[in-house]
C-alpha positions as CSV (number, residue, x, y, z in Angstrom):
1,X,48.3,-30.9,-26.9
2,X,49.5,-30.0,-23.1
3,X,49.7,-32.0,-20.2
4,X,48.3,-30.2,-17.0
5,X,49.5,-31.2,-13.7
6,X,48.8,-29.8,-10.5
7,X,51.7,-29.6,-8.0
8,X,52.9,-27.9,-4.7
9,X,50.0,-25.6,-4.9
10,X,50.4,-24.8,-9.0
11,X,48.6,-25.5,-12.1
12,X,51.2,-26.7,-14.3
13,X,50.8,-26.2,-18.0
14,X,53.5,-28.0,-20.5
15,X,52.3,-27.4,-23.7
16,X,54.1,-31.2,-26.3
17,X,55.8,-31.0,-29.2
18,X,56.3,-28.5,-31.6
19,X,53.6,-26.8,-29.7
20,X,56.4,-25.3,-27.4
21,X,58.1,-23.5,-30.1
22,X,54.7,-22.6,-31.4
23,X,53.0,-21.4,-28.2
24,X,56.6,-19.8,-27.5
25,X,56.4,-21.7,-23.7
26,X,58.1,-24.7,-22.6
27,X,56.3,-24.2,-19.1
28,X,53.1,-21.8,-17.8
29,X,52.8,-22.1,-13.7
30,X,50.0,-20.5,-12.0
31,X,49.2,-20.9,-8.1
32,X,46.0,-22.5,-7.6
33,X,45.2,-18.8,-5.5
34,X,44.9,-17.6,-9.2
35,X,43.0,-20.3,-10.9
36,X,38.3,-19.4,-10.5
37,X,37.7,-22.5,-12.4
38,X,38.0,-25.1,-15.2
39,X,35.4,-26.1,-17.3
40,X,35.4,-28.4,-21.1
41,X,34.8,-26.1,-23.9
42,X,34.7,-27.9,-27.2
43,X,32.9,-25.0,-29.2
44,X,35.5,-22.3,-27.9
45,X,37.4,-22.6,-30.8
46,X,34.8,-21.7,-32.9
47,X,34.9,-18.2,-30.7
48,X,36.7,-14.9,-32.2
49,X,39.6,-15.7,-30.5
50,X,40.9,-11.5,-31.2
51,X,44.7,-10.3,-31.9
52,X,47.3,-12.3,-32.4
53,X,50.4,-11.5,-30.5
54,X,52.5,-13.5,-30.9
55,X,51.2,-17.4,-31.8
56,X,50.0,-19.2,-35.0
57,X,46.5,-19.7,-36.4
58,X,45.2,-21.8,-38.6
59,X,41.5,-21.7,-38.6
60,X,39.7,-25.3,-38.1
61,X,43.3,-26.8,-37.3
62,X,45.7,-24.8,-34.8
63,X,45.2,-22.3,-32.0
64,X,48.5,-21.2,-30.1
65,X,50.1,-18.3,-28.7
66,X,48.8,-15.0,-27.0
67,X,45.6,-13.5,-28.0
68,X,44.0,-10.7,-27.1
69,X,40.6,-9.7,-27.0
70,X,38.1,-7.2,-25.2
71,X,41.0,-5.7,-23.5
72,X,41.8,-9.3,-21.9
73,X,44.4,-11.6,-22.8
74,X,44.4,-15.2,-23.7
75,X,46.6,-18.2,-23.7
76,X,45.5,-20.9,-26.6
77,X,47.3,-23.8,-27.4
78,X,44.1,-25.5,-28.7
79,X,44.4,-28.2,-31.8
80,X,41.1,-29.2,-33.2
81,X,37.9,-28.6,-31.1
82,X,36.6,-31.9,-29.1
83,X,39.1,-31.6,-26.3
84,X,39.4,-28.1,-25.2
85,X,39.1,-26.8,-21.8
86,X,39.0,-23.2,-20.6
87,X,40.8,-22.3,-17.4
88,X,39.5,-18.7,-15.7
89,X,42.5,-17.1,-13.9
90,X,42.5,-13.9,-11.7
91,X,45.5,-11.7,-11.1
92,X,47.9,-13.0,-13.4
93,X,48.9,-12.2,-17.1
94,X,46.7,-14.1,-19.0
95,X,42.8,-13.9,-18.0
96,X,42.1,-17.3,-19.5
97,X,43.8,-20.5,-20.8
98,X,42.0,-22.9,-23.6
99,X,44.0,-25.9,-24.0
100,X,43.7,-29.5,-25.8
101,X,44.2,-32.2,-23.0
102,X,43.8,-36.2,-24.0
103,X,40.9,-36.1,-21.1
104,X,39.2,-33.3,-20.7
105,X,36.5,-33.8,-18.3
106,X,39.1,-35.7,-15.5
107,X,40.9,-32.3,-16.6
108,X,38.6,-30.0,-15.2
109,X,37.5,-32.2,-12.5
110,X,41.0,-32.4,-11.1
111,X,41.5,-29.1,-11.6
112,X,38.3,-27.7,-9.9
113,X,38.9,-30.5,-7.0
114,X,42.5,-28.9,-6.2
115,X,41.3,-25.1,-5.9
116,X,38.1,-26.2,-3.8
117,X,41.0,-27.8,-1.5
118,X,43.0,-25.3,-1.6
């Protein structure tokens, strides 16, 4: 699970738990300049997610760590499916970020509210 927070113009990703040492990240901070959009994804994980580099997978349970696939790389920290959203980012090292959140669709709201703003 991960708790995003927007603050001071930053998307704020804190992935909980053991998924820190599994996602090998206690923090990802992106400017909101970076971030094209949010949106709630709960059949992603069902996607071929590509190489993993580093990160754990356990099909139909866990998702973390640094994919990469069709010359693009990912950031998962996804457990289960129901509550994954998928963050589209420009100019930074990852191209896209699925993540579990508790509530996805004020997620993606919030998140799509503070780039229109911005």
């Amino acid at each position: 699970m991960n708790l995003v927070t927007i603050s001071d113009d930053y998307l704020v990703v804190e992935p909980k738990g053991l998924d820190k040492f599994w996602a090998l990240t206690r923090q990802l901070r992106i400017p909101l300049a970076h971030v094209r959009g949010a949106t709630a994804d709960p059949g992603a994980v069902h996607d071929y997610k590509g190489l993993r580099n580093p990160g754990l997978g356990i099909p139909g349970v866990k998702w973390t760590g640094t994919f990469t696939r069709d010359g693009e790389r990912h950031f998962w920290n996804v457990t289960g499916s129901a509550l994954t959203i998928v963050v589209q980012l420009a100019d930074e090292d990852f191209d896209r970020l699925y993540l579990s959140v508790r509530e996805p669709g004020a997620t993606v709201d919030a998140i799509n509210a503070a780039i229109a703003a911005a």
